[in-house]
N, CA and C of each residue as an Amber inpcrd file, in Angstrom:
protein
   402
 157.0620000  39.8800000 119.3150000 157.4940000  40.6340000 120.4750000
 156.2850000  41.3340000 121.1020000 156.1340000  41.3640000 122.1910000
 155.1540000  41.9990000 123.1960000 155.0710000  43.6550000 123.3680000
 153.9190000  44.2550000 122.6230000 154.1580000  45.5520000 122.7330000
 154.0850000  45.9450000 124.3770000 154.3830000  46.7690000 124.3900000
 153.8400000  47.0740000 126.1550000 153.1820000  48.6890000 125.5140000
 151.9250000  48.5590000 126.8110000 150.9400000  49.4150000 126.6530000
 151.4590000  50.9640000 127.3400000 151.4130000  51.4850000 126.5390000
 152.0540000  53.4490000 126.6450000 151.5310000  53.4880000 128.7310000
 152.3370000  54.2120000 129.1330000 152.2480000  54.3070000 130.3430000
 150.4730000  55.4340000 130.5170000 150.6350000  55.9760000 129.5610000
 148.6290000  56.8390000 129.2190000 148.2320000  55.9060000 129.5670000
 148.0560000  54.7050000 128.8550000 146.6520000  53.9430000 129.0160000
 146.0740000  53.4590000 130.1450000 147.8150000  52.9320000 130.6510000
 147.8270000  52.4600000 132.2660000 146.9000000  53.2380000 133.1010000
 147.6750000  54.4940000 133.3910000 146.8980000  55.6830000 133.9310000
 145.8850000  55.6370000 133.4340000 144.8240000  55.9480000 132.1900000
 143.7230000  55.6600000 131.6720000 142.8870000  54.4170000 132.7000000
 143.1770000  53.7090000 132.6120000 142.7300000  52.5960000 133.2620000
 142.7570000  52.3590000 134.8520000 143.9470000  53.2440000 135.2010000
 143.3370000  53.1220000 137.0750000 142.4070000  54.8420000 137.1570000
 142.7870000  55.5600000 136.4630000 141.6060000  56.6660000 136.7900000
 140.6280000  56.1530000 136.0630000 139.9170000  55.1630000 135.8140000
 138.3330000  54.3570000 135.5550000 138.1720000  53.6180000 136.5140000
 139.3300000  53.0230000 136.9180000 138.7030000  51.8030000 138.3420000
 138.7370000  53.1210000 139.4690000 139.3980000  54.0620000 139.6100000
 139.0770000  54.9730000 140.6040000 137.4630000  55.4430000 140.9500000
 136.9650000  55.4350000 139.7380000 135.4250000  55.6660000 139.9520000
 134.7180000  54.8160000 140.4340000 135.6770000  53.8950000 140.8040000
 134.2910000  52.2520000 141.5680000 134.7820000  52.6420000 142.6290000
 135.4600000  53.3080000 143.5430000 136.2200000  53.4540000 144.5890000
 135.1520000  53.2840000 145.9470000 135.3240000  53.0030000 146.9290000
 134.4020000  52.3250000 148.0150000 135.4330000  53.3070000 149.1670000
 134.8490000  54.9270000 149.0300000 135.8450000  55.1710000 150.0550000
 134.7760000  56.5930000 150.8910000 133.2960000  56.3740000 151.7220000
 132.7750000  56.8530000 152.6790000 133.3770000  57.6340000 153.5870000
 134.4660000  57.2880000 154.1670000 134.9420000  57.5170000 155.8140000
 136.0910000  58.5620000 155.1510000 136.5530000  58.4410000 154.2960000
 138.1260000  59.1100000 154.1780000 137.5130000  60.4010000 152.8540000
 136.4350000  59.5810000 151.7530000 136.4790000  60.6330000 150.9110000
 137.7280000  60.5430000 149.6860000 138.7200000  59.7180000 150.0080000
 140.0270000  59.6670000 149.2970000 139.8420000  58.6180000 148.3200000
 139.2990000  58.4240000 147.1210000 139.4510000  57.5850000 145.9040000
 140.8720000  57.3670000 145.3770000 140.8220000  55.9230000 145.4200000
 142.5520000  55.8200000 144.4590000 141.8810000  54.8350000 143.4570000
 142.8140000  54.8080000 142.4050000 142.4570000  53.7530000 141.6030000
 143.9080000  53.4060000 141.0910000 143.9380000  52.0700000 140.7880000
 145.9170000  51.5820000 140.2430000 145.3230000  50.7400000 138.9690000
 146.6650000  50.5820000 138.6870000 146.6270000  49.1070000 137.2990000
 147.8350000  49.1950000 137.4200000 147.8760000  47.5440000 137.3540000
 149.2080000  46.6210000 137.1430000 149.1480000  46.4560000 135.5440000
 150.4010000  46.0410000 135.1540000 150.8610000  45.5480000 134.1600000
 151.2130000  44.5610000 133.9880000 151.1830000  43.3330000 133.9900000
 151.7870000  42.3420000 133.2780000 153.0910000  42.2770000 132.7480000
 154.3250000  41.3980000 132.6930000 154.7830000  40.8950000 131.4790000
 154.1850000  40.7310000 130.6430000 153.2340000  39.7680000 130.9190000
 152.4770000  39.4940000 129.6430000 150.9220000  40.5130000 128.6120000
 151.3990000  41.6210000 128.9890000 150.4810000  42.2010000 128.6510000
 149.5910000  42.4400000 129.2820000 148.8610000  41.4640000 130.1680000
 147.7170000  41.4620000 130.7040000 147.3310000  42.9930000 131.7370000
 146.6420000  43.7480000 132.0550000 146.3950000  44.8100000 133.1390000
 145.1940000  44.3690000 133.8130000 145.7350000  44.6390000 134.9910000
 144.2830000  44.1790000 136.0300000 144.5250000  45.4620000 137.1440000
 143.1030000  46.1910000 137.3220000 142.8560000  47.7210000 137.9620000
 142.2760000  47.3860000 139.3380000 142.2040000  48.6110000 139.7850000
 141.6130000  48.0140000 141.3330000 141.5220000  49.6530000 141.6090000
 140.4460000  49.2950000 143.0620000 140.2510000  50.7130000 143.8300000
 140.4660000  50.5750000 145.3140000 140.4060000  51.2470000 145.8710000
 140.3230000  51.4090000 147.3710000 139.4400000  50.6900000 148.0560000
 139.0220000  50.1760000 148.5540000 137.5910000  49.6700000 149.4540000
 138.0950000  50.0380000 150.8680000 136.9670000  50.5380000 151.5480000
 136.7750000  51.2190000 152.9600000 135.6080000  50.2760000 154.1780000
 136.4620000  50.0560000 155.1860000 135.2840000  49.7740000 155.7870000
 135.5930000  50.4990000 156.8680000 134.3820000  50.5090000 157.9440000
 134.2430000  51.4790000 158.9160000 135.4560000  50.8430000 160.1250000
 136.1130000  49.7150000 160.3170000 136.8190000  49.5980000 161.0710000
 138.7830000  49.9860000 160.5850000 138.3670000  50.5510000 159.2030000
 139.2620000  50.8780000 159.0910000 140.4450000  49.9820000 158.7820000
 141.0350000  49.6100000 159.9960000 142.0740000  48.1820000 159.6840000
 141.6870000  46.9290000 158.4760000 140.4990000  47.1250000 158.0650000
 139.8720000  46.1490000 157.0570000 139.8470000  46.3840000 155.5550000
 140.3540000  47.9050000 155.3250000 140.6900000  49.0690000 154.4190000
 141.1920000  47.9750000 153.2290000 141.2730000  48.1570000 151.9310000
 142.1820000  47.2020000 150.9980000 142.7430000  48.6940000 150.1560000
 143.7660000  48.4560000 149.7280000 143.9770000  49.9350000 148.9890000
 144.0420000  49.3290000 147.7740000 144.0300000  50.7130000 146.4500000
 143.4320000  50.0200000 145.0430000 144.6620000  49.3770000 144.5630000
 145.8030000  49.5530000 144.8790000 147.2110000  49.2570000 144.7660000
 146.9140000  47.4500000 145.1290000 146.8950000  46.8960000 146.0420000
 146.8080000  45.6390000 146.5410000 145.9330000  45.0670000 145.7980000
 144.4160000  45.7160000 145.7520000 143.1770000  45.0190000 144.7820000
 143.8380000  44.7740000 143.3100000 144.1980000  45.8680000 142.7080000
 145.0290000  45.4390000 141.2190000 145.8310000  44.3300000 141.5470000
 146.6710000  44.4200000 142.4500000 147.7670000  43.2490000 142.7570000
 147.1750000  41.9360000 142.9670000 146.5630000  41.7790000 144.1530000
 145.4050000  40.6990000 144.3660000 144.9850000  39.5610000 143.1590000
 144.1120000  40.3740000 142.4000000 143.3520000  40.0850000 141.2150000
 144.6810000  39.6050000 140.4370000 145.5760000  40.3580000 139.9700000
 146.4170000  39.7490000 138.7040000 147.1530000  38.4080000 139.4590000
 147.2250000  38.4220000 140.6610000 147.7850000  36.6300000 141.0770000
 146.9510000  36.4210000 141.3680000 145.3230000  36.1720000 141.4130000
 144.6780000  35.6820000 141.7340000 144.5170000  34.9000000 140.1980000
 144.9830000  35.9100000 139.0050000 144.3870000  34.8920000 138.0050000
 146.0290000  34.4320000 137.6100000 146.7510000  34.3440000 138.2740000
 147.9910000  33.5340000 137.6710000 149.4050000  34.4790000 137.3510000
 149.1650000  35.7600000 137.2730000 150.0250000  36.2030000 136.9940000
 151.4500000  36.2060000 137.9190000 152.1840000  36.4460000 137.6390000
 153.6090000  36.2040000 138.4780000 154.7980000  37.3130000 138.3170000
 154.6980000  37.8820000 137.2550000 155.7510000  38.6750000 136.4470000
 155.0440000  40.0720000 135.8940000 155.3360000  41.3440000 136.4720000
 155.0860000  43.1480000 136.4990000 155.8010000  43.6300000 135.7010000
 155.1660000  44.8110000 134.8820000 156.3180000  45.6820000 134.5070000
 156.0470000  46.6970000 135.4340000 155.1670000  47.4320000 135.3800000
 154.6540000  48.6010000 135.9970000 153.5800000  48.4520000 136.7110000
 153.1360000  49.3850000 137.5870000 151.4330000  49.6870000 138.1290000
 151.8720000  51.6480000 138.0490000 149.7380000  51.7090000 137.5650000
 150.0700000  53.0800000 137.7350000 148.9310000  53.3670000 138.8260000
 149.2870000  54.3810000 139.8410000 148.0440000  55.2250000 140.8360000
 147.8860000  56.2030000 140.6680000 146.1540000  56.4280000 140.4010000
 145.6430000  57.5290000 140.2790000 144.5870000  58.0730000 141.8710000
 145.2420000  59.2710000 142.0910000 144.3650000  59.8900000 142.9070000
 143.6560000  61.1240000 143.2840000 143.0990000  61.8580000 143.8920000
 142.6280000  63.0690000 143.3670000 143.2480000  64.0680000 144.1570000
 144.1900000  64.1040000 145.1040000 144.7880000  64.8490000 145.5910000
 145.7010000  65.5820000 144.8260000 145.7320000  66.7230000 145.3150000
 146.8320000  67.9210000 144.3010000 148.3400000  67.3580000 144.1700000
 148.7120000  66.7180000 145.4530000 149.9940000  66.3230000 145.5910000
 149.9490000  64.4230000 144.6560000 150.5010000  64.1560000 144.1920000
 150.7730000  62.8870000 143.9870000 151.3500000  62.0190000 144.8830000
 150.7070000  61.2270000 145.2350000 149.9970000  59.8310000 146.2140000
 150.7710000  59.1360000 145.9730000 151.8930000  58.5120000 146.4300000
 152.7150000  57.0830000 146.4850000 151.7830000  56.2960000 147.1690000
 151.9550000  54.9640000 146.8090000 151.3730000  53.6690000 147.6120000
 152.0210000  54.1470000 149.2290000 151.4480000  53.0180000 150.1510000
 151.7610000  53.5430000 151.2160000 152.8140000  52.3700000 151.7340000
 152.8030000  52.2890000 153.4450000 153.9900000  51.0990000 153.4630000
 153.4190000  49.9720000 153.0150000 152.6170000  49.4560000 153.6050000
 152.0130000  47.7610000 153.2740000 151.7900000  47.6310000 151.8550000
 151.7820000  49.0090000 150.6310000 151.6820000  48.4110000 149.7700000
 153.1490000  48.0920000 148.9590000 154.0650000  49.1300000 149.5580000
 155.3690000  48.9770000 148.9290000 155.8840000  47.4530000 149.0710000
 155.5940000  47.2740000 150.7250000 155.9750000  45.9510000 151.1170000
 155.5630000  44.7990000 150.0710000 154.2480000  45.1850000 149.8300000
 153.7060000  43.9140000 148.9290000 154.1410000  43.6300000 147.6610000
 154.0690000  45.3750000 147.2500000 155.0400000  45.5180000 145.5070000
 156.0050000  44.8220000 145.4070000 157.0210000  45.2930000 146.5460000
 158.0690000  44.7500000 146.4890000 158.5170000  43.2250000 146.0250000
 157.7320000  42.2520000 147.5090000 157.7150000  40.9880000 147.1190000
 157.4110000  40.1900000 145.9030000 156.1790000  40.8120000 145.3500000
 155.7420000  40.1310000 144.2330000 155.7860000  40.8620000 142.8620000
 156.5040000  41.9720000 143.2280000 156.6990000  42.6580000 141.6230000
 158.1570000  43.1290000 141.6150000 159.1460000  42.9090000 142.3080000
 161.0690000  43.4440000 142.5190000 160.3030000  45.6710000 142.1080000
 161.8730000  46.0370000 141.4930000 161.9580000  46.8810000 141.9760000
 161.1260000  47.6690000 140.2330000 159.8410000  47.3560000 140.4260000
 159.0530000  47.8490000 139.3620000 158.6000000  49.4510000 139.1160000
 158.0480000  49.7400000 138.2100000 157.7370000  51.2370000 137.4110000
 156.9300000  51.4160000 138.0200000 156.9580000  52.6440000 138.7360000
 156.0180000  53.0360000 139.5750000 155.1500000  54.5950000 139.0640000
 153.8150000  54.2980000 138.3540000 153.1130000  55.9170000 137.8640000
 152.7880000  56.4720000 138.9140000 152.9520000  57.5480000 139.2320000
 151.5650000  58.5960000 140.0920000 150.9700000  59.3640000 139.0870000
 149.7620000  59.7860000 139.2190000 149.0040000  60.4180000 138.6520000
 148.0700000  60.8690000 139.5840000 147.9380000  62.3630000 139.0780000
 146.1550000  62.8900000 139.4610000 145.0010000  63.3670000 138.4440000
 144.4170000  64.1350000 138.9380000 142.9080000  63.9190000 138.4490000
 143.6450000  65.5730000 137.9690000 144.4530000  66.1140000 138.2840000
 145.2120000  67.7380000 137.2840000 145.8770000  67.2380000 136.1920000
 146.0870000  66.2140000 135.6820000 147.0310000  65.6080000 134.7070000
 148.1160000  65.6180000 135.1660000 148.4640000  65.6780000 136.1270000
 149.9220000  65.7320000 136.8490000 150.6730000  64.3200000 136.7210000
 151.8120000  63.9640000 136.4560000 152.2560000  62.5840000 136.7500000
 153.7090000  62.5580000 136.5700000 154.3610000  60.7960000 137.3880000
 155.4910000  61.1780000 137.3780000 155.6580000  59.9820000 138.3130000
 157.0410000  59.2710000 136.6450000 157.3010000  58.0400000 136.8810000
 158.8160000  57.7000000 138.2780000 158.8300000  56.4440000 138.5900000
 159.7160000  56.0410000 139.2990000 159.6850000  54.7380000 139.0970000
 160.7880000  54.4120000 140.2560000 161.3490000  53.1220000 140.6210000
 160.8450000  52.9100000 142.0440000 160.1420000  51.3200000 142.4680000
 159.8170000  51.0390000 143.4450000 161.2130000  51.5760000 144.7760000
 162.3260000  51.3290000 144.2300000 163.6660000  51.4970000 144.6270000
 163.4780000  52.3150000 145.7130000 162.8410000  53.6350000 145.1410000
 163.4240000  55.1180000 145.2670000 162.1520000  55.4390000 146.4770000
 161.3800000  54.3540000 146.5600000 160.2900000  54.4640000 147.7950000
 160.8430000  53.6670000 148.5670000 161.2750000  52.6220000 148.2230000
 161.8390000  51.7190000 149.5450000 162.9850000  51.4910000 149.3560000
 163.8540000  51.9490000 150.0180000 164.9190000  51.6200000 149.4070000
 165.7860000  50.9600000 150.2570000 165.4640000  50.2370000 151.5330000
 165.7040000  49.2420000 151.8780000 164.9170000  48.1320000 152.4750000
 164.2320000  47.2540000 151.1890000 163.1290000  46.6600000 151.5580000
 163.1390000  45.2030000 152.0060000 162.7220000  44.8500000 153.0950000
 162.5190000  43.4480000 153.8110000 161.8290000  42.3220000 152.9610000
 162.7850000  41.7030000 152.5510000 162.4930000  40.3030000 151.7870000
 162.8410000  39.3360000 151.9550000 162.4370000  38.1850000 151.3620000
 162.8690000  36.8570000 151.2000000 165.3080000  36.2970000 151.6460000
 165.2800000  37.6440000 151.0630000 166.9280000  37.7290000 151.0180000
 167.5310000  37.6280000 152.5370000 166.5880000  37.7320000 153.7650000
 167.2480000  37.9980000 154.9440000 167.0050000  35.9850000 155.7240000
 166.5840000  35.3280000 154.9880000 166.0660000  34.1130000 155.2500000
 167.0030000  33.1830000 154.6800000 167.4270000  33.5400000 153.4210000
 168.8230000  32.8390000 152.6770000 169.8630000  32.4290000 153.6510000
C-alpha cells in the first residue's frame, strides 16, 4: 500500500522551491508541490516576466512538470507564500487544477507557520469543464 507523504513535507517542499522563485516586478514568491497518486511530488515557483501576461505561477510549474513527466492522477498540492494572509491559487490556476486534478486537497501555507487545508470545491465551486461538452 502507498504511504502518502504527511501534508508537512508537502509544505516542506514548496517552501524550498519558493526560494528559486523568479519574481522582480511583484516581489511576491510562491512556491507549490503536487502530489501524486503515485507518490511522486513535483514543486514549482512563480516565474515573472516584465510583460507580465507571460507570468507562470508556481501552482501551474508544479502542475506542468508532473504531466510533463507522465503523471495523470493528484492527491493534493500544497502553496507556500510569504504573505500574512494565506494565498489561494488564483483563477487560471483553479481552472487548471480543476481539469487535471478533480476536486483535490488544497494546502495554504506561509512563511508564519500558518496553514490550512481545503477542497478545490470550496474555491470553485462551480467549475467549467469537460461536463458542459457531453
Amino acid at each position: 500500500m502507498l504511504q502518502v507523504p504527511a501534508a508537512d513535507k508537502l509544505v516542506a517542499i514548496a517552501r524550498g522551491a519558493r526560494a528559486h522563485a523568479y519574481a522582480p516586478y511583484s516581489g511576491f514568491a510562491v512556491g507549490a508541490a503536487v502530489l501524486c497518486a503515485d507518490g511522486r511530488i513535483f514543486a514549482g515557483c512563480n516565474i515573472e516576466n516584465v510583460s507580465l501576461g507571460a507570468t507562470v505561477c508556481a501552482e501551474r510549474v508544479a502542475l506542468f512538470k508532473a504531466i510533463s513527466e507522465g503523471a495523470r492522477h493528484f492527491r493534493r498540492i500544497a502553496v507556500v507564500a510569504g504573505a500574512a494572509t494565506l494565498t489561494p491559487p488564483c483563477g487560471s490556476c483553479r481552472q487548471l487544477l480543476w481539469e487535471f486534478c478533480g476536486d483535490l486537497e488544497i494546502i495554504l501555507a506561509n512563511l508564519q507557520g500558518e496553514e490550512e487545508s481545503l477542497r478545490l470545491k470550496d474555491l470553485l465551486p462551480r467549475p467549467y469543464d469537460a461536463s458542459f461538452f457531453m
